[in-house]
C-alpha distance (Angstrom), angle and dihedral (degrees) to the residues before:
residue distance angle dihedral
X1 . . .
X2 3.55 . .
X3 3.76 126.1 .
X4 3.87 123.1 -153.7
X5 3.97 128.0 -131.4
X6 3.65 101.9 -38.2
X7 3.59 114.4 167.9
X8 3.96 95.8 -4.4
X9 4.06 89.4 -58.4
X10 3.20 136.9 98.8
X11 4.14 115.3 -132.5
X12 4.06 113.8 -162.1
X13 3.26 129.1 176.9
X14 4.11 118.3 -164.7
X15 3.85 134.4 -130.4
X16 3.61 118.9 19.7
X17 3.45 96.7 12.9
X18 3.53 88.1 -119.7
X19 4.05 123.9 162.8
X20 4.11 90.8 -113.9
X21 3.66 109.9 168.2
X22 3.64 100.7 -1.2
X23 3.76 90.9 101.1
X24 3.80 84.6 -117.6
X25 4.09 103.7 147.2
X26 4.43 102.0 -136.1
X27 3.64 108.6 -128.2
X28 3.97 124.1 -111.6
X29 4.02 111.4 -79.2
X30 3.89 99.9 -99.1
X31 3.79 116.9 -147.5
X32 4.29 135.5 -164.4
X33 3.95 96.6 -71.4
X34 3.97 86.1 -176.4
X35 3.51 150.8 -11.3
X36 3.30 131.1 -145.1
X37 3.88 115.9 -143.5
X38 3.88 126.4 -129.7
X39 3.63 117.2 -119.1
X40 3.61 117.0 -127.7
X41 4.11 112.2 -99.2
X42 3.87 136.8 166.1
X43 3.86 123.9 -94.0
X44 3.48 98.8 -88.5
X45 4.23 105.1 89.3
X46 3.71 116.1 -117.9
X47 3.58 121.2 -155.3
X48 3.81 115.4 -116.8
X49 4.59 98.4 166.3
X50 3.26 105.8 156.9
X51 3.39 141.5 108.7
X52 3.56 143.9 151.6
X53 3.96 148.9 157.3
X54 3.93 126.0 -154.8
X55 3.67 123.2 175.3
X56 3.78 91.2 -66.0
X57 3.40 115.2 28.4
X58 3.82 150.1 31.1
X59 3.63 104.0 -134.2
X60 3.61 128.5 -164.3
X61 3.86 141.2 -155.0
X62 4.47 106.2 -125.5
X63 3.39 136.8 166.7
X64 3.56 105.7 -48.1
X65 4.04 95.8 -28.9
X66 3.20 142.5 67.6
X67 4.11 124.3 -120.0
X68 3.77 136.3 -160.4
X69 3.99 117.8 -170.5
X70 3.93 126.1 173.7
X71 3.96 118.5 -75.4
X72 3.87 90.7 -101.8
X73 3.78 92.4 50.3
X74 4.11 111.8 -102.5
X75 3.83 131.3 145.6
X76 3.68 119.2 -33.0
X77 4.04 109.7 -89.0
X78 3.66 93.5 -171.2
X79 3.69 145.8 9.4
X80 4.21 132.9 -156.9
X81 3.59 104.6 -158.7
X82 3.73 118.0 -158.9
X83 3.74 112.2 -168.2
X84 3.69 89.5 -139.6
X85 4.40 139.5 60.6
X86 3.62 102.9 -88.4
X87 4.42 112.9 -112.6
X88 3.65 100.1 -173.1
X89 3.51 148.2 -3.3
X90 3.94 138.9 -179.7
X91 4.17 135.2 -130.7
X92 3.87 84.5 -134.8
X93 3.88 125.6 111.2
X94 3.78 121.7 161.8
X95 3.59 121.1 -143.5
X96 4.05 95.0 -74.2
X97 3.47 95.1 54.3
X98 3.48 95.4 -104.7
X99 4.22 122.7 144.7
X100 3.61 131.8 156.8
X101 4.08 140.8 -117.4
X102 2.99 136.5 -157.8
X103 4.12 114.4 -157.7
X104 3.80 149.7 158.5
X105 4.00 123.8 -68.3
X106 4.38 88.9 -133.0
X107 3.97 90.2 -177.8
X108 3.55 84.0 57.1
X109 4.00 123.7 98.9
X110 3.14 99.1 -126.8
X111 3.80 105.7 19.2
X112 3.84 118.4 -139.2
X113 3.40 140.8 171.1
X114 3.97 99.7 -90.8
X115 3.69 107.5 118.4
X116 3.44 120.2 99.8
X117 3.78 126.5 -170.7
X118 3.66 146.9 171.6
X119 3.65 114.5 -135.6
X120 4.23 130.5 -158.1
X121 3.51 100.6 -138.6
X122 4.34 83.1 -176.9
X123 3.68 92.2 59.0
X124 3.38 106.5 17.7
X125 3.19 110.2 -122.8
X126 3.92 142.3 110.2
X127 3.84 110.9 -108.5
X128 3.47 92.5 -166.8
X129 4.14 158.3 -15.1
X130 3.77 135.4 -149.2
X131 3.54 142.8 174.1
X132 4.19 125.9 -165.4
X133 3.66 119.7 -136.3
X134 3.44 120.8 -158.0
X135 3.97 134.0 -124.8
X136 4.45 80.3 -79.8
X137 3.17 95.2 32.1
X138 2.91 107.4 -109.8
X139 4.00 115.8 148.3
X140 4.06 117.2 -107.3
X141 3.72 117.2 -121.2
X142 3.67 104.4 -149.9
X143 4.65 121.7 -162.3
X144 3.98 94.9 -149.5
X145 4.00 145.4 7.7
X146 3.54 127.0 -159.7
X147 3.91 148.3 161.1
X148 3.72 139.4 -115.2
X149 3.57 141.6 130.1
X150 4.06 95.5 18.5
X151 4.15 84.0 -57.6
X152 3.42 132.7 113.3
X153 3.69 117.1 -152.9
X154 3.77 145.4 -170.7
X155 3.21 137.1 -171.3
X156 3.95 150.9 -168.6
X157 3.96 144.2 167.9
X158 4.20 74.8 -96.5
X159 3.74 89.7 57.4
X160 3.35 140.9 -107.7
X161 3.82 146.0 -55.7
X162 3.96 135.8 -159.1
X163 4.12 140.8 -153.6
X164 3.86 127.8 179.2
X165 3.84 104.4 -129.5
X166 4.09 97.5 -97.0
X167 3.79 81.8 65.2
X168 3.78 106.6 -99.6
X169 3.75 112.9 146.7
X170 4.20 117.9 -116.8
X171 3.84 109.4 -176.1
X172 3.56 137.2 -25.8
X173 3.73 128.1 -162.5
X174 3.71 117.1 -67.1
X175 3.85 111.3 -149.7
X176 3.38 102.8 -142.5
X177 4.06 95.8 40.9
X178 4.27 110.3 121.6
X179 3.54 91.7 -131.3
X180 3.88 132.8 50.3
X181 3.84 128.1 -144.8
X182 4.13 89.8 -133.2
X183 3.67 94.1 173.0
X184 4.13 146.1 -29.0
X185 3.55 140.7 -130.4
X186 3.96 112.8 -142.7
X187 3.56 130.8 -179.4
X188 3.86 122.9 101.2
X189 4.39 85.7 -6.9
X190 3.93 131.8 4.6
X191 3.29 128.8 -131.3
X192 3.72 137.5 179.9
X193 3.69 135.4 -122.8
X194 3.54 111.5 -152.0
X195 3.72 133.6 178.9
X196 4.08 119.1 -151.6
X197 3.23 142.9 -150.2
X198 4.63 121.2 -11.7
X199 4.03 104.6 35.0
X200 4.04 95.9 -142.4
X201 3.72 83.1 55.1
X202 3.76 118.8 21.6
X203 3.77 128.8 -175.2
X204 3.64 103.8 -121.6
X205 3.57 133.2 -139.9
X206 4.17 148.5 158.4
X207 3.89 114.2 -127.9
X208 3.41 119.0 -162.1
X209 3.95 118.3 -164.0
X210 3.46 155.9 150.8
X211 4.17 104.4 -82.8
X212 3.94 89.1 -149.9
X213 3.70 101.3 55.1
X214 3.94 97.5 15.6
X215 4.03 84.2 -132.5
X216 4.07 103.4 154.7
X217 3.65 113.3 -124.3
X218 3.74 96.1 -171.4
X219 3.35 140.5 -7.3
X220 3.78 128.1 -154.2
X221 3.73 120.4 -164.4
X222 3.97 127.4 -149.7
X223 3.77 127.4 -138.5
X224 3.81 120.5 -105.1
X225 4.01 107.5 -82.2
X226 3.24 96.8 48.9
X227 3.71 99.4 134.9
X228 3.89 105.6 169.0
X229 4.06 128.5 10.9
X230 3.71 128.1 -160.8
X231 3.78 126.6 -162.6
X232 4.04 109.7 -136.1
X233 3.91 96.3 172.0
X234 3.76 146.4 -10.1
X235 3.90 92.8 -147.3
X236 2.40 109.7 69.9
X237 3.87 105.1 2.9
X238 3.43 118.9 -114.7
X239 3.53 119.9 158.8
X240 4.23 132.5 -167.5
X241 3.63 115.4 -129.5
X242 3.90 128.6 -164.7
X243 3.93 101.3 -165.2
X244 4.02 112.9 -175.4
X245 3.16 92.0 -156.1
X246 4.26 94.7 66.3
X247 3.71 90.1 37.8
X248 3.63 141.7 -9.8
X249 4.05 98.4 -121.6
X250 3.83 127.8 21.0
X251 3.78 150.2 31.6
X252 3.97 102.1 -47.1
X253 3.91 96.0 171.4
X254 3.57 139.2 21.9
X255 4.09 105.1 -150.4
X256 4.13 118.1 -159.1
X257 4.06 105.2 -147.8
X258 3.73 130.0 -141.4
X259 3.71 107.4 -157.9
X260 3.76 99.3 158.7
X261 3.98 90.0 110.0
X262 4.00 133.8 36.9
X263 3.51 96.6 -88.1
X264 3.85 117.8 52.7
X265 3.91 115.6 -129.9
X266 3.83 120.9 -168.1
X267 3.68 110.0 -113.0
X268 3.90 93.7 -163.2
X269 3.50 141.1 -27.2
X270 3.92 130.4 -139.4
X271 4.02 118.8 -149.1
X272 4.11 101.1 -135.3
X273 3.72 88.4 -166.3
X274 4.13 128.8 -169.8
X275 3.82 114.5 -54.8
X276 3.94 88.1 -9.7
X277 3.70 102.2 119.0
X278 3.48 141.9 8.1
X279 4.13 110.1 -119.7
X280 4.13 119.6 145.1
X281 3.75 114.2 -149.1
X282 3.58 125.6 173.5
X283 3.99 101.8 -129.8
X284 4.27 101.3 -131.0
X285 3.98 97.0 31.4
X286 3.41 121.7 97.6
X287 4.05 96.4 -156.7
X288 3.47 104.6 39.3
X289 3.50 114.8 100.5
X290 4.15 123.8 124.0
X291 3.79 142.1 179.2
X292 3.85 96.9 53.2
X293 3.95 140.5 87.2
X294 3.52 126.5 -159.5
X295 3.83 117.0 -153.9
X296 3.92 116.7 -154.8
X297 4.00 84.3 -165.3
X298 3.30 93.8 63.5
X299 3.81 102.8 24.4
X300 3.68 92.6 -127.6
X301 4.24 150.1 104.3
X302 3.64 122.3 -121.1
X303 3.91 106.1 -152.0
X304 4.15 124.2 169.8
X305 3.75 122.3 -112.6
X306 4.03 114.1 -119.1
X307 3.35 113.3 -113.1
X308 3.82 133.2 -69.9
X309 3.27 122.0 177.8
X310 3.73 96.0 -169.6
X311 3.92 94.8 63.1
X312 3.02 120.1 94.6
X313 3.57 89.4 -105.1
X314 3.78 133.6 34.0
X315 3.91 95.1 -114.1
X316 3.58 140.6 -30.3
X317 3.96 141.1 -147.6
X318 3.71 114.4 -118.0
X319 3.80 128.6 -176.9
X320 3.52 124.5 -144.3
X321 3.78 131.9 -165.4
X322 4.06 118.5 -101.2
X323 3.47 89.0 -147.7
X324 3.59 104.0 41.1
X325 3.40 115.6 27.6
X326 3.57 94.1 -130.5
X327 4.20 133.7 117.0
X328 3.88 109.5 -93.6
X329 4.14 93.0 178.6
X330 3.72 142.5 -10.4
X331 3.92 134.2 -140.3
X332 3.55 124.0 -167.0
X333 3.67 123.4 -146.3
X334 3.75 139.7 -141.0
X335 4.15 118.5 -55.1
X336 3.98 89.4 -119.0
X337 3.86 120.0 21.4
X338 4.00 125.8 38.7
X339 3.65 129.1 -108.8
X340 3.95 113.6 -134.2
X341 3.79 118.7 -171.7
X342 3.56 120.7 -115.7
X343 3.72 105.3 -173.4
X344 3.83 133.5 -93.6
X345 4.00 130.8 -56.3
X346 3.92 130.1 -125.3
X347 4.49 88.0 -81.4
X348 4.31 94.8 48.0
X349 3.53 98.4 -100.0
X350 4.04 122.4 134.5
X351 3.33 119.3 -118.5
X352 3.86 122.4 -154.0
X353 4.34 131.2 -155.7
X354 3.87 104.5 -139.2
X355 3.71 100.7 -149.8
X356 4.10 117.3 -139.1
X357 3.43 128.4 -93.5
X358 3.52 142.0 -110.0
X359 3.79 92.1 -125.0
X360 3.93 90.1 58.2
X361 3.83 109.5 -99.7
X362 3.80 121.1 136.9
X363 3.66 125.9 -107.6
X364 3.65 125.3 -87.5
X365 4.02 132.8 -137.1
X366 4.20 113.0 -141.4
X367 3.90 130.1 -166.0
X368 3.96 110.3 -151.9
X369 3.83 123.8 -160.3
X370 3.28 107.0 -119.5
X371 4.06 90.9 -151.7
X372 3.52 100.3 40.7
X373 4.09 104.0 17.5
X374 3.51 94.0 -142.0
X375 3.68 104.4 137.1
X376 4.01 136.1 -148.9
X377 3.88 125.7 -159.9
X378 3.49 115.0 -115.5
X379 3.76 106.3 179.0
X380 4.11 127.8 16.8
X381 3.51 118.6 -174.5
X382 3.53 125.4 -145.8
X383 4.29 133.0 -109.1
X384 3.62 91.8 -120.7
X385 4.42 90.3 79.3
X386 3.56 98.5 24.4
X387 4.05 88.8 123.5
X388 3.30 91.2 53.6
X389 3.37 98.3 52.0
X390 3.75 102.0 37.7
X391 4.03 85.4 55.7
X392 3.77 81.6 71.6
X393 3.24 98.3 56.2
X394 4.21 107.8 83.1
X395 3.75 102.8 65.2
X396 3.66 104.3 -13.5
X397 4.08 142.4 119.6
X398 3.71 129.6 -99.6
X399 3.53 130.7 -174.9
X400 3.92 137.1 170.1
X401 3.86 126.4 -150.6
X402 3.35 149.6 144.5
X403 3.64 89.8 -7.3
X404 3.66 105.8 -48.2
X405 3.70 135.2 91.5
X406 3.92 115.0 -128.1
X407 3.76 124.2 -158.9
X408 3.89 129.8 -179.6
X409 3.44 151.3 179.9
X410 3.82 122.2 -105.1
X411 3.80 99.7 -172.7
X412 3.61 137.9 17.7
X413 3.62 142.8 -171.9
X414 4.05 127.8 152.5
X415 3.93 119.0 -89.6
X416 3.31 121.0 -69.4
X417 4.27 89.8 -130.2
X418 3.86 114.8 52.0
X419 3.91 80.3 -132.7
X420 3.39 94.3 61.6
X421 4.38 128.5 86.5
X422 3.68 117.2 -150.7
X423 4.16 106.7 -131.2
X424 3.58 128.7 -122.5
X425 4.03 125.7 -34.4
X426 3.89 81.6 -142.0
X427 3.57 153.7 -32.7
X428 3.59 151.1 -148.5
X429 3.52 129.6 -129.5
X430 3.87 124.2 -161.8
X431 3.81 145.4 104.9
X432 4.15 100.3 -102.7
């Protein structure tokens, strides 16, 4: 294995990347426990994102439903279904396994993302749907839905609309309001992102407030240029912003937040650069943003490196200071496959997807220290699915729990040759 920066120098080993000699015992080869097949659809790619695991299921985003199997992988035990192509989901689940979706109205005529629902991802079962009309009723076609602070929230260019988890609506958009709710980040808080003012080229700002009486608590406004803002985390504050002005396309900054007064300051900034680290952001969503974890511990953001393949290793994980800007630790990655960050587990640590290789070994699952960044592999999976696997790899989900490695489809569509099968919908990846 190889250990990052301790003590001011760096300690490699070669080859496998294995932990030889640093008394480091290798977990058991892991192997596809189960794989979940892909139903047969039309040509046109329907969106099944979501996925999820609580402390009894892996659960899965499908066509039109929702479906929660054992930990291991097994039969279905339960299934949501939702009448209607799912739009958008979220990673977040509060503490009773709740999270929310927002999907297609199919008995609709012309069937749009307007339904939004809370789902019981304990039970399995949906605890309840709603729509917004507007002031003609018309119904409200909403981009995104998420979940923070006991709210779920949606929102739209057309603005955005609120319920308290038992159901009971908050707000919805107001058509003649100055500002729009475009979008909100959820998780331990929610915030808003709201653009002001002319539509083609709004003032843009973050809102934080109080979901129960919408009262702002501060408000932090972005320069002009600003074209598209992403949410990372509500705590600490960290926001994604795509400035035209830097660059045409892509996250040019990422912006720490101090919303402790009225008026938001900027705590510290960090350059993201061209070609300097990996981080996928869909351009007009607010909470879309992967291959990062922030860590209130240590007040900073763990992003990947892009790919070199004259280092000595393919990539590594660095960590950079919110308030700062600058590198606070370094850990390289394997010598042939590319370590993407996942997030952190329950105790604060990062976790990391080791992609396949080339040669045909299996992907990997690492824990990094967020103090020291030396990192430990949790989870190696063997040659014997590595196709499998790696055909996850361009565009679709990962997630580590409980001991098993997760992987599913985003999009799907049938084959473009009659001849041809489309693989799995997911799978799971552990040792029992």
């Amino acid at each position: 294995m190889a250990i990052a920066l301790a003590g001011g120098a760096w300690l490699v080993t070669s080859g496998d990347d294995s932990p030889r000699g640093s008394g480091k015992k290798e977990p058991p080869e892991a192997r596809v426990l189960h794989e979940i097949p892909t139903p047969k659809v039309g040509k046109d790619p329907i969106n099944v994102e979501g996925m999820w695991t609580t402390d009894r299921n892996f659960v899965k985003a499908g066509v039109e439903k929702v479906t929660g199997y054992p930990l291991g992988g097994g039969s279905a035990q339960w299934e949501i279904p939702l009448g209607g192509e799912i739009c958008w989901t979220t990673p977040h689940i509060n503490a009773d396994g709740l999270t929310p979706v927002l999907f297609r109205d199919a008995d609709a005529d012309n069937p749009v993302c307007t339904q939004v629902g809370l789902l019981d991802l304990r039970k399995g079962e949906l605890r309840w749907q709603h729509e917004v009309t507007n002031e003609y009723g018309s119904r409200v076609m909403f981009d995104e839905v998420t979940m923070g602070g006991g709210t779920i929230a949606a929102g739209s260019s057309d603005g955005g609309a609120a319920w308290s988890v038992d159901g009971t609506p908050l707000w919805k958009p107001e058509e003649d309001a100055e500002c729009r709710d475009v979008g909100y980040g959820g998780g331990a808080r929610l915030v808003a992102v709201r653009h002001c003012g002319d539509v083609s080229s709004p003032a843009v700002d973050v809102r934080s407030f109080d979901p129960k009486t919408r009262k702002a608590t501060s408000t932090y406004e972005l320069p002009a240029g600003v074209e598209y803002l992403h949410v990372v985390s509500t705590d600490p504050l960290v926001l994604a912003i795509e400035d035209e002005k830097k660059r045409s396309t892509g996250v040019t900054d990422l912006v720490a937040v101090d919303d402790s007064a009225a008026r938001g300051t900027r705590r510290g900034a960090i350059e993201m650069g061209d070609d300097t680290y990996t981080l996928d952001c869909q351009p007009s969503v607010v909470e879309s943003c992967t291959e990062l974890a922030v860590s209130k511990e240590r007040d900073a953001v763990f992003l990947g490196t892009e790919q070199n393949v004259d280092a000595a290793t393919m990539n590594e994980i660095v960590a950079l200071d919110l308030a700062t800007g600058k590198e606070a630790g370094r850990t390289p990655g394997s010598t042939d496959a590319n370590l993407r960050v996942l997030g952190l587990d329950e105790k604060g640590a990062v976790l990391a997807y080791q992609e396949t290789t080339l040669g045909g070994a299996g992907g990997a699952v690492w824990r990094v220290d967020p103090r020291t960044h030396a990192k430990t592999r949790v989870l190696r999976a063997n040659t014997a699915g590595r196709d499998t696997e790696a055909s996850f790899e361009a565009g679709g989900q990962v997630r580590y729990a409980r001991g098993h490695l997760y992987l599913g489809q985003k999009l799907i569509s049938a084959p473009d040759e009659p001849t041809e099968k489309n693989g799995p919908l997911a799978i799971v990846i552990g040792t029992k």
